[in-house]
C-alpha positions, 0 to 999 in steps of 0.5 A: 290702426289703434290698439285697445287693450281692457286691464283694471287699475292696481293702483294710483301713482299721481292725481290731481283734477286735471291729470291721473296716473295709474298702474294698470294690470292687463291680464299678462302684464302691467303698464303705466297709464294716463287718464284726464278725469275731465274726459272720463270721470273719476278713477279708482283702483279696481275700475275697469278700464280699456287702454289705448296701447299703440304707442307702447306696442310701438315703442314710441317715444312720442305717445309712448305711453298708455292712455286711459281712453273709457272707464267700464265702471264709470261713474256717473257725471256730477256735472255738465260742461258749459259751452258749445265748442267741440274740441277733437271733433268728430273723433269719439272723443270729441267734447264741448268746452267754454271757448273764450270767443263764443257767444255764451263765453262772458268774453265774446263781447270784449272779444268780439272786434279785438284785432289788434295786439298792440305791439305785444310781444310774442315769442313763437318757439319750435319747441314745448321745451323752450317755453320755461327758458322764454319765460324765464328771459322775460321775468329775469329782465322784467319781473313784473311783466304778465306772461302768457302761454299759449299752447297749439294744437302741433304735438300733445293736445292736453295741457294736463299732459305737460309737466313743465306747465305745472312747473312753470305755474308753481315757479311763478314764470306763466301767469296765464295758459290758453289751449287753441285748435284742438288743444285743452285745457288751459284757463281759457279756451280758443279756437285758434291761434290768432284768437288765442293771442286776442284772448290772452292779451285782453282777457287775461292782460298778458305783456307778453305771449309765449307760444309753442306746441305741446309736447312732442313734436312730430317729425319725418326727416323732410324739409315740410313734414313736421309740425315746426312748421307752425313756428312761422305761422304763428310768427304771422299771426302776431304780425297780422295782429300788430304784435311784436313777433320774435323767433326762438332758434332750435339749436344744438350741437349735441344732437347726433342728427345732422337735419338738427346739429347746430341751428334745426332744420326744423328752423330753417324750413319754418322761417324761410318757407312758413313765415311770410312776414319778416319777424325778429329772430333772437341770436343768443350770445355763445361761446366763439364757436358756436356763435361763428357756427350759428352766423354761417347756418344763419346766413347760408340757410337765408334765414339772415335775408329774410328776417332780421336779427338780435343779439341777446344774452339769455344767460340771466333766464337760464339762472333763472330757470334754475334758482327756480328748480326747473332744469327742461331737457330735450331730447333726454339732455338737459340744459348742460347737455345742450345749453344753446338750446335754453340759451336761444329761449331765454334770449327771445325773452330778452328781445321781448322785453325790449319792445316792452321797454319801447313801449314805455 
C-alpha cells in the first residue's frame, strides 16, 4: 500500500517547466522530493504538500525517492490542456494530453494510413542507460542523421524524470522525443509504440528511432517477470512496420548476478520468447575474452538460431559520448566500470546506419 506523508517545502534545489526538485520538511524529518508542475502547478517554498514516500520507507532503488503527488496551497491553473487522450488512466492521476494520432491532433491527418517505416532503422534497447551510447553510434558514424527516441511505458513514465534526456538534448545526439502507453512528456504524445515509431518517422523526420523504457527497469529474478521483455515487442513492432529492426545487447562482466553476468537474462528471455520476428542483433567488437564469452552466451542461449548477427565497433560512439560530456552508469558503474554495456549500444548505431547508408 502507498504511503502519503503531508511536510512544507524549505526550499527549492532545481527547477525548470518540466521538472522541480525540492526539499521537504516533514515534521520529524526532511527529504528530497519530486514534483512535475505540469500535473500539480507551480511550487513555492512554504507550500503545503502531501508526498508520496513509499519508495524511500522501502529503500528502493527504483522509485527510491519522494514524489510530490498535490500541492495543498496550489494555485490556480492559468491554462487548459489540449487534447483528449488520458494518460495514467483511471488512477487519480490520470490526465489529458495532445496525442500526435488523435482527431484534434494537427498530425492525425498525416497519421491517419501511416503503416510503413520505410526501412528506418530502429534500435530497440533492454535499457534507459543505453540510449545516449545508441545515439551516440549513429551520430559519430552519420553526423547529420536525425535521431528519434522514443520512450515506453516499461520503468519511469515521466520523461522529465530522465536526466540523461536532458543530456542528451544539450549534447545534440536526440533530435526528437516521443513518450507512448502511459509515458509523458516528450515533444509528441503517442498511444503506443507502433504509432510512436509512425509519429517520429513522419512527424518529426527521424532517420532513425532509438527506443527503450525510461528509468528503472523492473525485475523479479525470473525468466518472464521483468519489463525487458518489451525489447522483443518492439523489435516486432519495427518489423510489423517495414523497419529496420536492431537489438542493442545487455551485457556486462561486472555485474555480481549471475542472471545478468556476461550477456543478460534479461536479453535472453526478450529475444528468444518475446520477439517473434527474426531482427538483427549488433555484436560489439570486445577484448578476446569477452567476445569468445559472449559467442558461447549467444549461441548456447539460441539467440544465434533465432536472429541474425553483426559485428560492429561501437568504440567511436563511446568517444563520442564522452567528448560530449556524458559519462551514463548503470547499476552505480559507469562506462570504465562496465565498458561492454555502452559498447553494445553504440555498436547497434553503427548497424543503424548501415541500413541508412543501403538506403542511399
Amino acid at each position: 500500500m502507498a504511503r502519503f506523508r503531508e511536510g512544507t517545502i524549505v526550499s527549492i534545489e532545481r527547477t525548470d517547466d518540466s521538472v522541480v526538485r525540492a526539499r521537504v520538511d516533514l515534521g520529524s524529518s526532511t527529504l528530497d522530493a519530486i514534483a512535475y508542475p505540469g500535473m500539480i502547478g507551480p511550487l513555492r517554498e512554504g507550500h503545503r504538500v502531501i508526498v508520496n514516500t513509499t519508495g524511500v520507507e522501502l529503500g528502493l532503488g527504483t522509485g527510491g525517492t519522494g514524489f510530490i503527488l498535490w500541492n495543498v496551497d496550489a494555485e490556480a491553473a492559468s491554462e487548459d490542456h489540449v487534447g483528449h487522450i488520458m494518460k495514467l488512466r483511471y488512477t487519480p492521476w490520470q490526465m489529458n494530453v495532445m496525442s500526435a494520432e488523435s482527431p484534434e491532433s494537427p498530425h492525425h491527418e498525416q497519421l491517419s494510413g501511416m503503416i510503413d517505416l520505410a526501412g528506418c532503422p530502429v534500435i530497440s534497447c533492454g535499457l534507459h542507460s543505453q540510449v545516449p551510447a545508441a545515439a551516440a553510434g549513429i551520430k559519430a558514424a552519420a553526423p547529420d542523421a536525425l535521431v528519434g527516441y522514443l520512450m515506453t511505458d516499461g520503468g519511469a513514465l515521466p520523461m522529465a524524470f530522465s536526466m540523461l534526456v536532458r543530456q542528451m538534448r544539450g549534447a545534440g545526439l536526440i533530435d526528437a522525443t516521443c513518450t507512448v502507453g502511459h509515458a509523458f512528456g516528450g515533444d509528441l504524445e503517442a498511444v503506443n509504440v507502433f504509432s510512436g515509431l509512425a509519429a517520429l518517422k513522419t512527424v518529426s523526420s527521424c532517420d532513425a528511432i532509438v527506443v527503450s523504457m525510461g528509468p528503472g527497469i523492473v525485475g523479479t529474478g525470473t525468466s518472464l517477470g521483468h519489463t525487458g521483455m518489451e525489447q522483443g515487442q518492439v523489435l516486432d513492432a519495427a518489423t510489423a512496420l517495414n523497419g529496420s529492426a536492431i537489438a542493442a545487447l545487455r551485457i556486462s562482466f561486472a555485474d555480481d548476478r549471475p542472471r545478468h553476468r556476461g550477456l543478460s537474462h534479461h536479453t535472453v528471455s526478450a529475444l528468444t520468447v518475446a520477439a517473434r520476428e527474426r531482427c538483427t542483433v549488433a555484436v560489439p567488437k570486445l577484448r578476446p575474452e569477452g567476445s569468445a564469452a559472449l559467442e558461447r552466451s549467444l549461441k548456447a542461449s539460441g539467440v544465434c538460431d533465432r536472429h541474425d548477427q553483426r559485428i560492429a565497433d561501437g568504440r567511436p560512439g563511446v568517444r563520442l559520448l564522452l567528448d560530449r560530456g556524458l559519462n551514463p552508469s548503470s547499476m552505480g558503474r559507469k562506462m570504465s566500470e562496465e565498458p561492454e554495456l555502452w559498447l553494445a549500444g553504440a555498436a547497434a548505431g553503427v548497424v543503424a546506419t548501415e541500413h541508412l547508408q543501403s538506403r542511399g
